[in-house]
C-alpha positions as CSV (number, residue, x, y, z in Angstrom):
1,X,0.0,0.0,0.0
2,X,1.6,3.3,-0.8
3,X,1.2,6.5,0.6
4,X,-1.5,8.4,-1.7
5,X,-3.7,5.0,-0.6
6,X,-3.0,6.1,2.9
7,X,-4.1,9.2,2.6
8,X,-7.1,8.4,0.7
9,X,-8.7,6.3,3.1
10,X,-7.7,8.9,6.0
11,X,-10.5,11.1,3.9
12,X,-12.9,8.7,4.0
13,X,-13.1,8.2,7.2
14,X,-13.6,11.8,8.2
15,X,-16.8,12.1,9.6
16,X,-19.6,14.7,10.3
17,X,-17.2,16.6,13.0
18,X,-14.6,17.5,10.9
19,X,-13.2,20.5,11.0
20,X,-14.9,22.6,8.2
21,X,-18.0,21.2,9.5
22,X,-17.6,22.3,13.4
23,X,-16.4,25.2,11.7
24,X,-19.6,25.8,9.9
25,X,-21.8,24.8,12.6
26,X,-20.0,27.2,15.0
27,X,-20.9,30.0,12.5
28,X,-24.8,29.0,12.3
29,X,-25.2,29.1,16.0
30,X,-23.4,32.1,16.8
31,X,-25.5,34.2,13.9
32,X,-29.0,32.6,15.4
33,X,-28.1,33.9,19.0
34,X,-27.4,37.2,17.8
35,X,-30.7,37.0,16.2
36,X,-32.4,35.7,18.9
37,X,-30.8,38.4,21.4
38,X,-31.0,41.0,19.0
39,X,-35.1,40.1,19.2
40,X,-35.3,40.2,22.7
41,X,-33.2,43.3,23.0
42,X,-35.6,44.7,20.5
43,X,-38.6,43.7,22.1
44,X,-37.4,44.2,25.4
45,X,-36.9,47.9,24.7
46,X,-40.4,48.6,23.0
47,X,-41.9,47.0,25.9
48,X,-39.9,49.3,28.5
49,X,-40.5,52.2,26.9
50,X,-43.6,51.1,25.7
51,X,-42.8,52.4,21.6
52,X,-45.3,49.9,20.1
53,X,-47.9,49.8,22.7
54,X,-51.8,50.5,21.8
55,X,-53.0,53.7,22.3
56,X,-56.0,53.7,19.2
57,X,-58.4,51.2,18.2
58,X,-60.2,52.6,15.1
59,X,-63.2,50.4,14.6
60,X,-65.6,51.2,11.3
61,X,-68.5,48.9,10.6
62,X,-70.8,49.0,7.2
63,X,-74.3,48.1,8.0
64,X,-77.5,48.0,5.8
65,X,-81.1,49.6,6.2
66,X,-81.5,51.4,9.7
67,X,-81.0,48.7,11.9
68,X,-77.8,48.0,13.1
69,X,-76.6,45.0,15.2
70,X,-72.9,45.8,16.0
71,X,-71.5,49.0,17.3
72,X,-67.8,49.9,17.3
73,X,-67.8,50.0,21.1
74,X,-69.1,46.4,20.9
75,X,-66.5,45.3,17.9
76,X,-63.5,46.5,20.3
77,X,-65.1,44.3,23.0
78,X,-65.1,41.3,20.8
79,X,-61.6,41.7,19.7
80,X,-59.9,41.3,22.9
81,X,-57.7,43.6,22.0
82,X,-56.8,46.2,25.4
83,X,-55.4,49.5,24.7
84,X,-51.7,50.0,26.2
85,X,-50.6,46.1,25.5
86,X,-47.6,45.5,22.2
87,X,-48.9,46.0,19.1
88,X,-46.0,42.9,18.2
89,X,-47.8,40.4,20.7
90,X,-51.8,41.1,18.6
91,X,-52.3,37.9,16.2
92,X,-54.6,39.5,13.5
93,X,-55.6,35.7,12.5
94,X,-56.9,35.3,16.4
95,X,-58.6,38.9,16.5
96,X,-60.2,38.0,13.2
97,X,-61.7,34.6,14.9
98,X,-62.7,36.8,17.3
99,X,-64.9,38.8,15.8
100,X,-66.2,37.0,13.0
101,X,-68.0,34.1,15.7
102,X,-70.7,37.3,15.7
103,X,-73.5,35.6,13.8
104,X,-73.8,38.8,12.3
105,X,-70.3,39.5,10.9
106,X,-70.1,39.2,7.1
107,X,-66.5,40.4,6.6
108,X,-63.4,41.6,9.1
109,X,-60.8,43.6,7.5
110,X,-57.9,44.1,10.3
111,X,-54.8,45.8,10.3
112,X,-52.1,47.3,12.3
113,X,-49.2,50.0,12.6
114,X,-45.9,49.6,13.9
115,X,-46.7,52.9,16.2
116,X,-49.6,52.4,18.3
117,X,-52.8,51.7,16.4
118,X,-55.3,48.8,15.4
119,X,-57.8,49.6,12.5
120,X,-61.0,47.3,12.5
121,X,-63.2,47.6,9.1
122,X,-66.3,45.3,9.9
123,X,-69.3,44.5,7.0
124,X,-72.4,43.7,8.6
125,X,-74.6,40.5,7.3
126,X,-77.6,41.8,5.3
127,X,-80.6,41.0,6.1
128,X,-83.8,41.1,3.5
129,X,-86.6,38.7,5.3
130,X,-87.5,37.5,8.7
131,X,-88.5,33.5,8.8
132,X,-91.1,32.2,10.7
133,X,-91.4,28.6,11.5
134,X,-90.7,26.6,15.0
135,X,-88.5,30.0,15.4
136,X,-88.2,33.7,14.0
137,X,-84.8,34.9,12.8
138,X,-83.5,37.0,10.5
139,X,-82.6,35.9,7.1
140,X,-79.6,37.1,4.9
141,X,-79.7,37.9,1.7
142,X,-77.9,35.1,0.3
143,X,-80.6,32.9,2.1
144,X,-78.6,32.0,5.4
145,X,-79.8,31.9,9.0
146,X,-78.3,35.2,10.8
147,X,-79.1,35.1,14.2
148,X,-82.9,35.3,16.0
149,X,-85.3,38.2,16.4
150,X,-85.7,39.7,19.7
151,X,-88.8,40.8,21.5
152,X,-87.1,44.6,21.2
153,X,-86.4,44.5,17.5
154,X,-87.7,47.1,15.3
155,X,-88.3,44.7,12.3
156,X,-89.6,45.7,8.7
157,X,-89.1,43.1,6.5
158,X,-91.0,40.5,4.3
159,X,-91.9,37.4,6.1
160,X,-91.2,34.1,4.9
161,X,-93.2,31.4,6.7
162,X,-93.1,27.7,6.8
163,X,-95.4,26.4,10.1
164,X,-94.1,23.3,12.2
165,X,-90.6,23.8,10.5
166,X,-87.3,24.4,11.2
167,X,-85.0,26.9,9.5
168,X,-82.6,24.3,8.2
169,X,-85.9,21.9,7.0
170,X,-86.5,24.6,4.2
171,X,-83.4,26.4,3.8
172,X,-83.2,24.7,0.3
173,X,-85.8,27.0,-0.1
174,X,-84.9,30.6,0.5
175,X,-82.7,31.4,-2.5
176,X,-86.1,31.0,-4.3
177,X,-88.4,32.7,-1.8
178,X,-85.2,35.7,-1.7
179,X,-85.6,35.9,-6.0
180,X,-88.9,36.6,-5.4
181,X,-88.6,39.4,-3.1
182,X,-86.1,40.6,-5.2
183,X,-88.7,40.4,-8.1
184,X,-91.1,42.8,-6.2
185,X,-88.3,45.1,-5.1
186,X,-87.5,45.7,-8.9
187,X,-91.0,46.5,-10.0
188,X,-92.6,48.8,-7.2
189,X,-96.1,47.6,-8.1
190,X,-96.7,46.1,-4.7
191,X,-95.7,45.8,-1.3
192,X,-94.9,42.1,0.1
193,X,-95.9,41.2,3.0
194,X,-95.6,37.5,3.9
195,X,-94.2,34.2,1.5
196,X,-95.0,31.0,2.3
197,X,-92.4,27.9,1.3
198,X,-94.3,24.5,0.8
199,X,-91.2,21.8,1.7
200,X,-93.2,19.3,-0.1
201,X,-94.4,20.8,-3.1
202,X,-91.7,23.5,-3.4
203,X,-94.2,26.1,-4.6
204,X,-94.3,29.8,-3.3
205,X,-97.3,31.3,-2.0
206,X,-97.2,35.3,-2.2
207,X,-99.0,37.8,0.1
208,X,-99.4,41.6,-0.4
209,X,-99.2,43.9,2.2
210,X,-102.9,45.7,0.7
211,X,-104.8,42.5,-0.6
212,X,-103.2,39.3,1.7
213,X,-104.4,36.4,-0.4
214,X,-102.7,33.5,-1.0
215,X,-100.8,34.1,-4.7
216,X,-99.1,31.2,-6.0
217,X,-96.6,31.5,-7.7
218,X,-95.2,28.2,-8.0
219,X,-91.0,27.6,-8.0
220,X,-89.7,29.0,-11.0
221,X,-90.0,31.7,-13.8
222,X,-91.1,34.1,-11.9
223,X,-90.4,36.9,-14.3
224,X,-93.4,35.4,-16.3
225,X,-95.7,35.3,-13.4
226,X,-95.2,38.2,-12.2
227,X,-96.5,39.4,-15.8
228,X,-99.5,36.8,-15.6
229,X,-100.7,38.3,-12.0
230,X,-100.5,42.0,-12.7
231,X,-102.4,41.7,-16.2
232,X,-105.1,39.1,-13.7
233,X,-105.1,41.4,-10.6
234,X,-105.4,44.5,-12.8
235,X,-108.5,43.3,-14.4
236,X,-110.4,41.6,-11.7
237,X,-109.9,45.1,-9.8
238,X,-111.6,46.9,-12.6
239,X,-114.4,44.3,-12.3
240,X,-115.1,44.9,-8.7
241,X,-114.0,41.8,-7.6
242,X,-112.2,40.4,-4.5
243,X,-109.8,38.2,-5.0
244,X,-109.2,34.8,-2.7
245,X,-106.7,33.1,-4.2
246,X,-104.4,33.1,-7.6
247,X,-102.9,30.3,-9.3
248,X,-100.1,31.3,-11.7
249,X,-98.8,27.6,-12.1
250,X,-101.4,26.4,-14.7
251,X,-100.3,26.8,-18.2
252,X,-101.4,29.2,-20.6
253,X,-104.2,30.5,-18.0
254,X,-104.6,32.4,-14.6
255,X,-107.1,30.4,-12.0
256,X,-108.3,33.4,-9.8
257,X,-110.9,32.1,-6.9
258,X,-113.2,35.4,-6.1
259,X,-115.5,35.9,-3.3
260,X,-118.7,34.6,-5.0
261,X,-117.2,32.1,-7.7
262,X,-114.6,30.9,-9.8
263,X,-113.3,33.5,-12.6
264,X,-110.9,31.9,-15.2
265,X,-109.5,33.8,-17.9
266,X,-107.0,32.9,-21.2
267,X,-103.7,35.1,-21.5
């Protein structure tokens, strides 16, 4: 064996604690304590002299129609966050959790300065019925549950009814019962007052606020119907007659029950 073989296998056999290695290693740990006491220093001094502690929580929150259900006083509450604590120990994520478990919370928009201030942007859920079943709540406009109605609640909005059931039983239901309020919004002609969801049959039944008969207006092209019943209504108003009950589902005809018979007429 000659010497270049020697020193060959004296390489091999160098392991993980050579000397570059230790070297290298001795360099990674001394750069990550001055990081980590570089931190501390840092956060040490901001908490002395108190540099990045709270002084402002700006809370804004955008509600719909003249009812409001969250107030900024009540938004800081929720938050958790307490005025005079470091701005670096506030996890937005957590705040955000916070806030949104408000049944009424659509969207939180959170953010924060490296001074002394938290700014809180809350949206408000909207709501555009109130359903009545085994309970009353309030009904958002993209057809979910919000949160119940209280005894003090100043409520004006359309009522969608389903007796005997719960909310989640017909909530399959709302998006259509919603299009349909949305329908009477864009027109003007009349003022809704109740809409009643069949779960078995799937139909709508409308009620006006002036005239609270039963209108039926089945569970789909509603655009069409809507024609139907005001070119109906119209005509059986002109006549004198009081309406009981409108059927818009039967093709190529309105079925209108009046107080003294039955009044059928081709469109």
């Amino acid at each position: 064996m000659n010497y270049l073989t020697k020193v060959k296998k004296k390489q091999k056999q160098r392991g993980p604690f050579s000397r570059l290695n230790v070297a290298r290693l001795i360099v990674v740990l001394t750069v990550c304590g001055l990081v980590a006491i570089c931190g501390y220093t840092i956060s040490h001094v901001a908490a002395r002299f108190k540099i990045f502690n709270v002084r402002h929580i700006d809370v804004t929150v955008a509600h719909y129609g003249k009812l409001s259900h969250l107030s900024p006083e009540y938004i800081k509450v929720l938050s958790g966050i307490r005025e005079g604590e470091s701005t670096l120990n506030i996890d937005l994520a957590h705040v955000n959790s916070l806030i949104t478990k408000n049944p009424w919370v659509d969207t939180v928009m959170i953010s924060k300065s490296w001074s002394d201030t938290i700014s809180i942007h809350v949206v408000e859920k909207n709501p555009i019925a109130i359903f009545n079943g085994k309970i009353m709540g309030y009904v958002s406009d993209n057809g979910q549950f919000i949160d119940t109605v209280k005894t003090s609640d100043d409520v004006d909005y359309p009522i969608i009814t389903s007796p005997g059931y719960e909310f989640t039983d017909v909530a399959f239901l709302m998006n259509t019962a919603i299009d349909v309020i949305r329908l009477f919004k864009k027109y003007h002609d009349y003022s809704l007052s109740e809409i009643k969801v069949d779960k078995l049959s799937h139909d709508i039944h409308v009620f006006l606020e002036t005239d609270p008969f039963p209108i039926n207006f089945g569970h789909g092209n509603f655009d069409a119907r809507y024609a139907k019943f005001k070119k109906v209504y119209a005509d059986l108003t002109k006549r004198g007659y009081r309406s009981r009950y409108v059927d818009l589902t039967v093709q190529n005809k309105v079925v209108a029950r009046i107080k003294l018979n039955e009044y059928e007429k081709n469109i």
